[in-house]
DSSP file (Angstrom, degrees, kcal/mol; ACC not computed):
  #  RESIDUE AA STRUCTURE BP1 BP2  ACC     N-H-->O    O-->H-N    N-H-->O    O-->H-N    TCO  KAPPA ALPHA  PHI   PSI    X-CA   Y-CA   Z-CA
    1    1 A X     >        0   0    0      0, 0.0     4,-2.0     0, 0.0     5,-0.2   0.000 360.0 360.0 360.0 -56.2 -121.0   42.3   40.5
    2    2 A X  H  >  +     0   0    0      2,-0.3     4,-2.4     1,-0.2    53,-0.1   0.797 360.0  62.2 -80.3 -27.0 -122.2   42.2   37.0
    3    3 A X  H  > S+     0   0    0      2,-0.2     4,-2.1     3,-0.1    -1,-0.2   0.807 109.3  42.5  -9.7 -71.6 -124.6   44.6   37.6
    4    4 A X  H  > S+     0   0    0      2,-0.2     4,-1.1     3,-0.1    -2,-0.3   0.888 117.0  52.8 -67.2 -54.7 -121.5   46.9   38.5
    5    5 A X  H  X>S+     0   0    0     -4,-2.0     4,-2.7     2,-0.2     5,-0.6   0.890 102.6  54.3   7.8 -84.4 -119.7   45.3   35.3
    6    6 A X  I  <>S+     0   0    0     -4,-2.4     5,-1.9     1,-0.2     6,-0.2   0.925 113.1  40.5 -51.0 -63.6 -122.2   46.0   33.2
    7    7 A X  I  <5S+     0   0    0     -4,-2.1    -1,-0.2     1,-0.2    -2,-0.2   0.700 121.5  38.4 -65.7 -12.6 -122.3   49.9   34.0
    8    8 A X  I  <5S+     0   0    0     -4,-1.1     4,-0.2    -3,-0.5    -2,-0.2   0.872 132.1  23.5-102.9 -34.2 -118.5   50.6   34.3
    9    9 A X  I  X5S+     0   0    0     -4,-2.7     4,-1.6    -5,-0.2    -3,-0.2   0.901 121.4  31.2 -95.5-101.4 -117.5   48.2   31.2
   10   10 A X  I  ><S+     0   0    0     -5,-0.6     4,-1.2     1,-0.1     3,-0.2   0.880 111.1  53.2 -22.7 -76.1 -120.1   47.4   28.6
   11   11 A X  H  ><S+     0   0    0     -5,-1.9     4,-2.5     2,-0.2    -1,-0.1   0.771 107.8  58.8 -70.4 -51.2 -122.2   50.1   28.4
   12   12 A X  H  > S+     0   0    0     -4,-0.2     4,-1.2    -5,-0.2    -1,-0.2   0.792 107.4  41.9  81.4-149.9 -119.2   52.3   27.8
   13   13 A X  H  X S+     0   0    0     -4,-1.6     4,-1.8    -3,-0.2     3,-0.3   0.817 103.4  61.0 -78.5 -29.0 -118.0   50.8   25.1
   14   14 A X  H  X S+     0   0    0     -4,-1.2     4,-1.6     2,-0.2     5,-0.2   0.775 112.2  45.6 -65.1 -44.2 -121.0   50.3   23.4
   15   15 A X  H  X S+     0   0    0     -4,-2.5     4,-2.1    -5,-0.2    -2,-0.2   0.943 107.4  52.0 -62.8 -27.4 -121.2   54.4   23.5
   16   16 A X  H  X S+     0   0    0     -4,-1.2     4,-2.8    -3,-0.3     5,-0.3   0.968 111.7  48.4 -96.1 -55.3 -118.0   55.0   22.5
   17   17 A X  H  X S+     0   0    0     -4,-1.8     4,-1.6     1,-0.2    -1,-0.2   0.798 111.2  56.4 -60.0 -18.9 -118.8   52.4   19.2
   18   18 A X  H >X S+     0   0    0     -4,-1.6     4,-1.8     2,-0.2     3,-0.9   0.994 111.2  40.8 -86.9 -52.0 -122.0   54.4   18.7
   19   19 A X  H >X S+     0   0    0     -4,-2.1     3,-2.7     1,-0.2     4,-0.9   0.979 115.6  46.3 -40.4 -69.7 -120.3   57.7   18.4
   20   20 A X  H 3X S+     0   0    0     -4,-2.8     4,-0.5     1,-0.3    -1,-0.2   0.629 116.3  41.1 -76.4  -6.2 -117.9   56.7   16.7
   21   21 A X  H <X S+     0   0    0     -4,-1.6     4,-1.5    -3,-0.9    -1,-0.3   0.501 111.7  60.7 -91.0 -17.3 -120.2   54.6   14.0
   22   22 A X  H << S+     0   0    0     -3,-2.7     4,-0.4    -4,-1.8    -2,-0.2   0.663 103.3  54.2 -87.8  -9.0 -122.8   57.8   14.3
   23   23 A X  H  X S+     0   0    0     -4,-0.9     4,-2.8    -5,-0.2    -2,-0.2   0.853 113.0  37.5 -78.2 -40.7 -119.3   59.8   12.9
   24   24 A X  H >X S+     0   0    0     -4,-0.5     4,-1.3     2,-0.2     3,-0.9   0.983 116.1  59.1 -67.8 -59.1 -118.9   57.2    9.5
   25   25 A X  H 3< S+     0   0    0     -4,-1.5    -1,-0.2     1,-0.4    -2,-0.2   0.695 114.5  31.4-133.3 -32.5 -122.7   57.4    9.5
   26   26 A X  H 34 S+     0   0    0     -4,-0.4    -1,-0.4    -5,-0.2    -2,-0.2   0.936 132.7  27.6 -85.9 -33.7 -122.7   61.2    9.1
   27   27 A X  H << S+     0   0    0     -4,-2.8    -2,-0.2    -3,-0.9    -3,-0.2   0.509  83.8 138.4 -99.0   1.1 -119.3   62.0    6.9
   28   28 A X     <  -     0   0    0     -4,-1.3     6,-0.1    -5,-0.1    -4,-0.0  -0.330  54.8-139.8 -75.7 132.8 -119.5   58.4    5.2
   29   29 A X  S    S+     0   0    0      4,-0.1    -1,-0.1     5,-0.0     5,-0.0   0.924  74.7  51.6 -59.1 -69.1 -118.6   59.4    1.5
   30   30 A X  S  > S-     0   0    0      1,-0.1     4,-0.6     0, 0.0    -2,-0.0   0.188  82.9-119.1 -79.5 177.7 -121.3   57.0   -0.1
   31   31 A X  H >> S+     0   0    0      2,-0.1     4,-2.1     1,-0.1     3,-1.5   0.903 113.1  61.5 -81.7 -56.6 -125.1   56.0    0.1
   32   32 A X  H 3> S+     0   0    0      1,-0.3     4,-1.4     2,-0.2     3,-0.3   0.871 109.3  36.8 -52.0 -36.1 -123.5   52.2    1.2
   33   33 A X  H 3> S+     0   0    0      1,-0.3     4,-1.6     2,-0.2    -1,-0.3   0.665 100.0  65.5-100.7  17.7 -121.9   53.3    4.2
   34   34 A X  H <X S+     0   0    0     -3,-1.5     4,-0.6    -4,-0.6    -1,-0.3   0.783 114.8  37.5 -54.9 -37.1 -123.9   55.4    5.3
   35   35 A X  H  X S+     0   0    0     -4,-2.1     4,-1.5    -3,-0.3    -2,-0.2   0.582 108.8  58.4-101.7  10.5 -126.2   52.2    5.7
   36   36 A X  H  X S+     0   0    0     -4,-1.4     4,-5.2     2,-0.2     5,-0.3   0.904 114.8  42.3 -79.4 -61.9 -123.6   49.8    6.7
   37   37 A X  H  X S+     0   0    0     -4,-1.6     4,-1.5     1,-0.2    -2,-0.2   0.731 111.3  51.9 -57.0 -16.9 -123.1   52.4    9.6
   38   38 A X  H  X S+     0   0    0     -4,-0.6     4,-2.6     2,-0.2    -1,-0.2   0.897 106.2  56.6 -90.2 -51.2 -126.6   52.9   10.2
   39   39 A X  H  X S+     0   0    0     -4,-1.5     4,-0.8     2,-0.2    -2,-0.2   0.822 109.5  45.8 -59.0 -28.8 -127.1   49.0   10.4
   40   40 A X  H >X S+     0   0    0     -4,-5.2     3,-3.4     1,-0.2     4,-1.0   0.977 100.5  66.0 -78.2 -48.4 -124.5   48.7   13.2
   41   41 A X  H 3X S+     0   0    0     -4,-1.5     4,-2.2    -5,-0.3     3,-0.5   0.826 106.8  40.2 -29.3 -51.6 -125.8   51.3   14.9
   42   42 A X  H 3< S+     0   0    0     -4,-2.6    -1,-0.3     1,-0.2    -2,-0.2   0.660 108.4  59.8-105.6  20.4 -128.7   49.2   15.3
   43   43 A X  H <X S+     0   0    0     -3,-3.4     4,-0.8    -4,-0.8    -2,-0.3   0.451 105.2  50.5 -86.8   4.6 -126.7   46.2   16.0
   44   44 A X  H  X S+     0   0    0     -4,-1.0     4,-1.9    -3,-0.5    -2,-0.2   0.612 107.5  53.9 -75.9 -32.5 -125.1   48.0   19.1
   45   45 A X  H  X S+     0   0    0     -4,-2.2     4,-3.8    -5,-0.5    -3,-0.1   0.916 105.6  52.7 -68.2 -26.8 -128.5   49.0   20.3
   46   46 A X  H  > S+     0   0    0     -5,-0.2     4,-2.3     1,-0.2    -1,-0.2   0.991 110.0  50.1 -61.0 -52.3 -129.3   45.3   20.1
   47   47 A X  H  < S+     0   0    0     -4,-0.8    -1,-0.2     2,-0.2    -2,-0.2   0.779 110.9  47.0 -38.2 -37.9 -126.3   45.2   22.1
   48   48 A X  H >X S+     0   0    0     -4,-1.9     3,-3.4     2,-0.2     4,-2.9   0.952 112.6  47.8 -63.3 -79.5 -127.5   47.7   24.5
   49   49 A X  H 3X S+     0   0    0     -4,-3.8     4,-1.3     1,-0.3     5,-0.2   0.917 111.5  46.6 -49.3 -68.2 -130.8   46.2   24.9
   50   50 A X  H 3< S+     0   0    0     -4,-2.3    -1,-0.3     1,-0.2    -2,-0.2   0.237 114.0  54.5 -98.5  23.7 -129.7   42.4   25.5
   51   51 A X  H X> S+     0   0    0     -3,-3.4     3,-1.8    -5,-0.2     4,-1.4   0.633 113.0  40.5-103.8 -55.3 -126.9   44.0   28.1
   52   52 A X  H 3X S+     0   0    0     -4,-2.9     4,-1.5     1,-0.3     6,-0.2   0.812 110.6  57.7 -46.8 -23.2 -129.6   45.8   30.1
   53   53 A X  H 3<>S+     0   0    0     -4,-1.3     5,-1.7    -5,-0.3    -1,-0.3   0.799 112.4  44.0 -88.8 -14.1 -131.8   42.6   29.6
   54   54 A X  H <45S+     0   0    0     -3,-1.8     3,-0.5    -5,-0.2    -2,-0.2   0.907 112.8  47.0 -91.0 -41.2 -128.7   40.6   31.5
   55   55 A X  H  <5S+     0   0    0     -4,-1.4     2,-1.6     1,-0.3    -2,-0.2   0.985 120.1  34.4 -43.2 -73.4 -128.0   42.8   34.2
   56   56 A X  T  <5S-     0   0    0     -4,-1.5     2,-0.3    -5,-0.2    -1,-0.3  -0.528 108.0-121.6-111.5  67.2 -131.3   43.5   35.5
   57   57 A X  T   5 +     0   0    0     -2,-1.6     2,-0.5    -3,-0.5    -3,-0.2   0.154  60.6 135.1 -15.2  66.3 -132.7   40.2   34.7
   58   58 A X      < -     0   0    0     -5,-1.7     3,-0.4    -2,-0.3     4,-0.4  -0.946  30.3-173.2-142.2 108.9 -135.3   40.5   32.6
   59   59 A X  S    S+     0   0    0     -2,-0.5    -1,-0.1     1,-0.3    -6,-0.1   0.557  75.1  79.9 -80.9  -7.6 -135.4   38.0   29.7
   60   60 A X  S >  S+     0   0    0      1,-0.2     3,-2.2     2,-0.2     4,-0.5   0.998  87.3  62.0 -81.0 -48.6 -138.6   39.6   27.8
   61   61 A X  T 3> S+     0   0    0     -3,-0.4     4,-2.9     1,-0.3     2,-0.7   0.880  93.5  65.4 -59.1 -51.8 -136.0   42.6   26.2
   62   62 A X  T 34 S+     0   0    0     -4,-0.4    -1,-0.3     1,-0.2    -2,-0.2   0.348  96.7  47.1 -42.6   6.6 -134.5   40.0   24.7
   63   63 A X  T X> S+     0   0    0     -3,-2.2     3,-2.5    -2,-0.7     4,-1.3   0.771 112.4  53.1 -96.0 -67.9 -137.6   39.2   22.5
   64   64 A X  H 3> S+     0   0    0     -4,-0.5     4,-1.7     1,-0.3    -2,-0.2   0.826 109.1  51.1 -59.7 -35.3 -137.7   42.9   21.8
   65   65 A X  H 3X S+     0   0    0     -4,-2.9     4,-1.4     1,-0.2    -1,-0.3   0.831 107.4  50.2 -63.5 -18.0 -133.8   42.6   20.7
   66   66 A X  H <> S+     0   0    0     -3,-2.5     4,-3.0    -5,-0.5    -2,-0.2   0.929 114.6  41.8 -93.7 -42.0 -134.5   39.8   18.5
   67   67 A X  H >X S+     0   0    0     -4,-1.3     3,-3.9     2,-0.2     4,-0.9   0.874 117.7  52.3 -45.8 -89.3 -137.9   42.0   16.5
   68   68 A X  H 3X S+     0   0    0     -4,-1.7     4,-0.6     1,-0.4    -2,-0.2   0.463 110.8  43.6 -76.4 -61.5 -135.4   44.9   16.8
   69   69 A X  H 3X S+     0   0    0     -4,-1.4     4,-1.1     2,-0.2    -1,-0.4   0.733 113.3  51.5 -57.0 -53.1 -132.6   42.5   14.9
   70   70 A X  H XX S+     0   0    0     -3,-3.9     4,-1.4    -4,-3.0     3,-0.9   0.988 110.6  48.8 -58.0 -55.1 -135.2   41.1   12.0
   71   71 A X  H 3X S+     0   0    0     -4,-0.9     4,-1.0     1,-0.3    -2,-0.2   0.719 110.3  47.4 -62.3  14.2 -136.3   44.7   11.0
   72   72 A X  H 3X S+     0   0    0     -4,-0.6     4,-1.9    -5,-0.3     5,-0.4   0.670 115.9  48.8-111.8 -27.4 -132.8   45.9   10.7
   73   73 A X  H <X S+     0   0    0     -4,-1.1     4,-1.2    -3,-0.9    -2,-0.2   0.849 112.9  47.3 -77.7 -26.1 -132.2   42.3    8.5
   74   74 A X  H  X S+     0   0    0     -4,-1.4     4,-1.7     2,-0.2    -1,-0.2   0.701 111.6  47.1-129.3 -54.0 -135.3   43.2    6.5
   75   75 A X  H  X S+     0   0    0     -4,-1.0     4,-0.8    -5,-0.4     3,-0.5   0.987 113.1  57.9 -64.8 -55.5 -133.9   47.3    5.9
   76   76 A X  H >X S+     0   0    0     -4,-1.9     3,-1.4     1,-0.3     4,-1.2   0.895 116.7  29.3 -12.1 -81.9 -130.6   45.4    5.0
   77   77 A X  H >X S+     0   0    0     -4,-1.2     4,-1.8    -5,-0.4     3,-1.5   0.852 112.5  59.5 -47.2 -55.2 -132.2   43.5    2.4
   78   78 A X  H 3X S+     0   0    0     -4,-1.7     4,-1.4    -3,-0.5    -1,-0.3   0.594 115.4  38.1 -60.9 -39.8 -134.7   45.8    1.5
   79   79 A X  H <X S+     0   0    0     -3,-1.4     4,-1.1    -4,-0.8    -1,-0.3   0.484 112.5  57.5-110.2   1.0 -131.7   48.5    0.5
   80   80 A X  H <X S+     0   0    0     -3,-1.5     4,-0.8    -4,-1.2    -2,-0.2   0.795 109.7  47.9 -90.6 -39.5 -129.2   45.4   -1.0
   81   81 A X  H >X S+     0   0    0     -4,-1.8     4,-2.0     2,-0.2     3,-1.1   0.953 112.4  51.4 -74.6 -43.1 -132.7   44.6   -3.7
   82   82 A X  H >X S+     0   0    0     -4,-1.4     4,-2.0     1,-0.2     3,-1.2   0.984 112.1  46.3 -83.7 -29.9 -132.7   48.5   -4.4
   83   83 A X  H 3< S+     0   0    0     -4,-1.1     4,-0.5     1,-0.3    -1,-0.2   0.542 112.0  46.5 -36.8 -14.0 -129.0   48.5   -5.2
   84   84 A X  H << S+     0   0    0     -3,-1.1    -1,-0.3    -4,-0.8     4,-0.2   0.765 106.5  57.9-110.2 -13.9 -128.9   46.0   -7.2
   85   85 A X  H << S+     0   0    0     -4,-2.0    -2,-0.2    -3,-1.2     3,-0.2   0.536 107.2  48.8 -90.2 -10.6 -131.9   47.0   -9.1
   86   86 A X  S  < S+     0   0    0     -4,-2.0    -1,-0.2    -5,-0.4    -3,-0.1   0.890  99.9  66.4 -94.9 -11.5 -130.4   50.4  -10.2
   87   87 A X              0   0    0     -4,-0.5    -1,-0.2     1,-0.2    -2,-0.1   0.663 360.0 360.0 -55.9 -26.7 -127.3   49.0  -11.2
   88   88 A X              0   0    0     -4,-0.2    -1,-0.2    -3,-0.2    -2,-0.1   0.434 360.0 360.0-105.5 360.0 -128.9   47.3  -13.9
């Protein structure tokens, strides 16, 4: 059942939001949303990853979502420090 769920449901919608965030991420007028889009992008994969890791039970992707989740908080940051240092 969730199995079945998971493939007809989720997964999906989680494509349809990756096109359509891989569309902002290409025509997005500025350098910020290009990386606003770029950062959901890889909070959907997180999404992705910790729906495959619940269907198919297997708790270890859900370690690998959580790495995957710091480096994208770390590029975040990493591109907020250089904005704010050209500004000045």
């Amino acid at each position: 059942m969730l199995q079945t769920f998971g493939f007809i449901v989720i997964l999906p919608i989680l494509s349809i939001a990756v096109l359509l965030t891989l569309f902002r991420l290409i025509k997005g007028p500025t350098l910020p949303d290009r990386v606003v889009a770029l950062d959901l992008m890889t909070t959907l994969g997180i999404g992705v990853i910790a729906a495959y890791a619940i269907v198919y039970h297997e708790p270890i992707f859900l370690d690998v979502a959580l790495i995957v989740a710091l480096v994208s908080f770390l590029g975040t940051i990493a591109f907020a420090y250089y904005v704010e240092k050209g500004t000045k």
